[in-house]
N, C-alpha and C positions, 0 to 999 in steps of 0.2 A: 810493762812491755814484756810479754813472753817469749821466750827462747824456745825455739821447738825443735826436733830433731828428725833428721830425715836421711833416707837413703835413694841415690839418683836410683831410675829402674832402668836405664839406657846402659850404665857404667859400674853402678854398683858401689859410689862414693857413698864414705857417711860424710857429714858435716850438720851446721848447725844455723839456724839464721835469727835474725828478730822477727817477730812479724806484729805490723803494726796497729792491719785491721783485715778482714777477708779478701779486698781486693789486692794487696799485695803477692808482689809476683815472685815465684821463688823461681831460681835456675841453680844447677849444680856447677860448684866452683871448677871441678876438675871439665867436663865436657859440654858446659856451659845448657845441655838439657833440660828439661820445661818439666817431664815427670817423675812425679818423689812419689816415694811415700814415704808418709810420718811414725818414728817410731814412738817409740812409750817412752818417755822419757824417765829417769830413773835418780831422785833427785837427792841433796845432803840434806842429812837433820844432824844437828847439834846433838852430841851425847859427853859422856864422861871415859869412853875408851872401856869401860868394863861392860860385860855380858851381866847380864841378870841370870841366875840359874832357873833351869826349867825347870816346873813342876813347884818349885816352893811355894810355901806362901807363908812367909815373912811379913810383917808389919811395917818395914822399914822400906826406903824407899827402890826403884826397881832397881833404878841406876843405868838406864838407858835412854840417852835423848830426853828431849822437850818434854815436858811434864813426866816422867821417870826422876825428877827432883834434883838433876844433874843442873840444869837449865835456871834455876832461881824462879820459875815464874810462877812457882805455886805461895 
């Protein structure tokens, strides 16, 4: 089930909804409004908290997020 994100155009709330399948109805919590729009949602990825330095290039692993070798899953 995706979480999507939206902004009323009436009021100018963000909030956040589920949506189940295209008929689903979205209204805005604060002024209960019928028109959004949907922003880009901007989502987490697992890392290890260190930056990878720009420009190297190192043989060892990046060290940022999911597959940067932080993650286990290689």
């Amino acid at each position: 089930m995706p979480i999507y994100e939206y902004v009323c155009d009436d009021c100018g709330a963000e909030y956040e909804r589920i949506v189940l399948n295209s008929t689903t109805k979205v209204t805005c919590p604060k002024c209960a409004g019928t028109k959004s729009t949907m922003q880009l949602s901007v989502f987490a990825a697992h890392g290890n908290g260190t930056k990878a330095s720009g420009g190297s290039s190192s043989s060892g692993p990046s060290g940022g997020g999911c597959c940067g070798g932080a993650c286990g899953c290689r």
